[in-house]
C-alpha positions, 0 to 999 in steps of 0.5 A, a space after each residue: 500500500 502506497 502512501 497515495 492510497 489514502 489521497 481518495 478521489 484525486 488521481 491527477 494531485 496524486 499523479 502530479 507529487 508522485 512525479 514530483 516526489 521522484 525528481 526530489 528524490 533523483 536530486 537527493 540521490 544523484 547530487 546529494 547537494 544543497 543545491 537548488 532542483 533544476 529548471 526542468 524539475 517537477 519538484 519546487 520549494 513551496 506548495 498550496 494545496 487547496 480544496 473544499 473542507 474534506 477533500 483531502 488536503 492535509 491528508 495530500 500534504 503528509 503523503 507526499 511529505 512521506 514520499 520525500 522521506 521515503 527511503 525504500 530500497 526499492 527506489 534503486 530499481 526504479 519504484 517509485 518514492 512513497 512505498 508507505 513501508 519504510 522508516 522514512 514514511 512509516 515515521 513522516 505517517 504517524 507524526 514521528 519523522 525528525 525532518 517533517 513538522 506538521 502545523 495545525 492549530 485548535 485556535 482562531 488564528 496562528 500568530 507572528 510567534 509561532 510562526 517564526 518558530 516555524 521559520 526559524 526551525 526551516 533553515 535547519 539542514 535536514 537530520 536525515 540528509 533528505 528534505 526538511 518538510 514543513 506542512 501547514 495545515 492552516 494556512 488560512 488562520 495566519 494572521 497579516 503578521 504571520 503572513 508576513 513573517 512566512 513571506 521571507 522563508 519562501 521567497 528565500 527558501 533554505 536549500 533542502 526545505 520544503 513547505 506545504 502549505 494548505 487552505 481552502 482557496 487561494 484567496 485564504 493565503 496573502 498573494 506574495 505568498 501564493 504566487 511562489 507556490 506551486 498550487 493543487 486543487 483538490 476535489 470533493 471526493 465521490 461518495 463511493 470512494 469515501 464508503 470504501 476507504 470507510 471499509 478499508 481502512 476503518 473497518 465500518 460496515 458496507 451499509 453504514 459506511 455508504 449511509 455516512 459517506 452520503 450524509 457527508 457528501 464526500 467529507 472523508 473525515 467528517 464521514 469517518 467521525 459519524 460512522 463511529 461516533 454515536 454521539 456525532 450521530 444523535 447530534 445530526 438527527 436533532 438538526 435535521 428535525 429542526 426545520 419541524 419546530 420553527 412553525 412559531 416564534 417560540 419554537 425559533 427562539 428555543 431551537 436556536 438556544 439548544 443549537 447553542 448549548 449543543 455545540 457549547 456541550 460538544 466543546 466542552 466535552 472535548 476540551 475538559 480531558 485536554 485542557 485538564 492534562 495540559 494544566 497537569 502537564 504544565 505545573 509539573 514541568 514548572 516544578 509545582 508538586 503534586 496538589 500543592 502551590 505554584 512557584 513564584 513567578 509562575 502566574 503568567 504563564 499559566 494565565 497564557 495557557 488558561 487563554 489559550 485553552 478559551 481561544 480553542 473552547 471558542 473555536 471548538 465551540 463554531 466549528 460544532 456549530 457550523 457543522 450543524 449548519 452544514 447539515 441543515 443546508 444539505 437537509 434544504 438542499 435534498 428538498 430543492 432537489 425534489 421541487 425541482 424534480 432533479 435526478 440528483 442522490 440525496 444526502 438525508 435518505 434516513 429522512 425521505 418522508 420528511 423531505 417529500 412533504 417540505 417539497 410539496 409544501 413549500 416552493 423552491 424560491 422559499 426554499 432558496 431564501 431558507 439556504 441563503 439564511 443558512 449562509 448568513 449566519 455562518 458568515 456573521 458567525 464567521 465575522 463574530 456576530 453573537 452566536 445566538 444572535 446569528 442563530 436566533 435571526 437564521 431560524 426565524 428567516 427559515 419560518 418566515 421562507 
């Protein structure tokens, strides 16, 4: 199994690193240099990859920062880099290579700080004698300064240092940067190549992997968490019965509140075991024993991580709530598709019944209204708009039509 076995759904992106993976490693392996690929080569310094949320981008980014790793005897007889076996890309897989650094981030942005750390750790010459990789998995969250900051390393790259950087679209990176990267674009993966690599790699029942790979539409990981997350699962049919409790002002105003507090619980859930081992981890690396006071001098410290630990609370907190909002605009999408007698598959299938009667008891211009209400409220969330004053306003347009 290749490392490009898990880029699902994207064969020319594939196609294109694994042409460029085998140019980097012939320059390892023939000049063993630092200098700098040649006119011709398909490998570059600096590579955006782009695509819709699920495509696949951070998943592309690691397999070819595998394939530069790769060090398979194998490449000797003319196979190719990215065997997914060997020790460089077993290690660069699983997050333990010394030369690849993989950047995400749980907060609403990456700042000037983090980003130099970055940069500085770019000019290191790689401990393997290969490529120094560094993938960035947000490159949309950096901030103006960041950005900036970033500029310099890519325009005058270290010789050997390679940087991926992923986003949405090219329109989430700053242009100076953008423009000295080699740009991908990836695409929503098929339904069915979602369910099989469901099945494959995850061991998820054939009905149960096509059911979640349909609801998602082809967003592989959201397809895998609700396929093995019960949780993930209750929390998608009391969205998609929400269009039922908007029939009065009430019902909008509860139904709104219990988005909230749903997506509030979701963050909380997640951050207390992580927030709790970071604390612990924290005070015992600043010397404080077990149960008892914190050294002097301390104190800030601690109150920067207990920031952090909001700021990711935060984002934790939209992302589960824009994820709601995601299914409720597919929920509108499958009516659309019926009151326009289109042939399309539909995503909610477990909710046909419900479908059919919005369809014949509403009109696809009101169902339209009711999409781009959606919309607004993710963009005012977006633009820190108080969520339950954005939510409150979307559901009220959704019974208004």
């Amino acid at each position: 199994m290749t490392v490009w076995d898990d880029v699902v759904g994207q064969e020319r992106v594939s196609a294109q690193l694994d042409a460029a993976a085998r140019d980097a490693d012939a320059l390892v392996t023939a000049a063993g240099t630092d200098a700098p690929p040649p006119e011709a080569s398909k490998m570059t310094h600096a590579w955006l990859f782009t695509g819709p949320p699920g495509s696949g981008r951070s998943t592309a980014a690691r397999a070819f920062a595998a394939a530069l790793q790769c060090v398979s005897p194998d490449r000797a007889l003319g196979g190719a880099p990215g065997c997914g076996f060997c020790d460089g890309c077993h290690t660069s897989l699983v997050g333990t290579h010394a030369d690849v650094e993989v950047v995400r981030t749980d907060l609403l942005s990456i700042g000037v700080k983090e980003t130099r750390d970055l940069v500085r750790r770019a000019q290191l010459s790689p401990a393997g004698g290969r490529w120094q990789v560094i993938v960035l998995e947000d490159a949309d969250r950096l901030t103006e300064g960041a950005g900036n900051v970033l500029l310099k390393a890519v325009e005058e790259p270290a010789p050997r240092t390679v940087w991926l950087l992923c986003a949405p679209s090219i329109e989430d990176v700053l242009p100076t940067i953008r423009s000295r990267c080699r740009h991908l674009t990836l695409r929503t993966p098929p339904v069915d190549a979602v369910a099989d690599v469901l099945m494959r790699r995850d061991g998820i029942e054939p009905e149960a992997a096509a059911a979640a790979a349909r609801a998602t539409q082809g967003h592989i990981g959201r397809a895998r968490r609700l396929a093995t997350d019960e949780r993930a699962r209750a929390r998608r049919a009391a969205v998609l019965k929400l269009p039922l409790r908007v029939e009065e002002i009430g019902g909008c105003l509860r139904a709104a509140q219990e988005l909230i507090d749903s997506a509030g619980e979701d963050a909380k859930q997640m951050a207390e075991e992580l927030d709790t081992k970071e604390t612990e981890e924290l005070k015992a690396a600043l010397g404080a024993a077990q149960g008892g006071r914190m050294p002097r001098g301390t104190a800030g410290v601690m109150k920067e991580l207990e920031d952090k630990q909001k700021r990711r609370r935060t984002r934790t907190q939209r992302d589960s709530l824009d994820l709601a909002l995601i299914d409720l605009t597919g929920l509108y999408r499958d009516v659309l598709a019926l009151q326009l007698g289109s042939h399309l598959a539909l995503a909610n299938t477990e909710v046909q019944d419900m479908l059919q009667r919005m369809a014949v008891g509403t009109s696809p211009e009101s169902t339209l209204r009711r999409i781009e209400a959606i919309g607004a409220c993710r963009t005012a969330l977006d633009r820190n708009v108080a969520p339950l004053l954005a939510v409150e306003a979307m559901t009220v347009a959704l019974r208004a039509g």
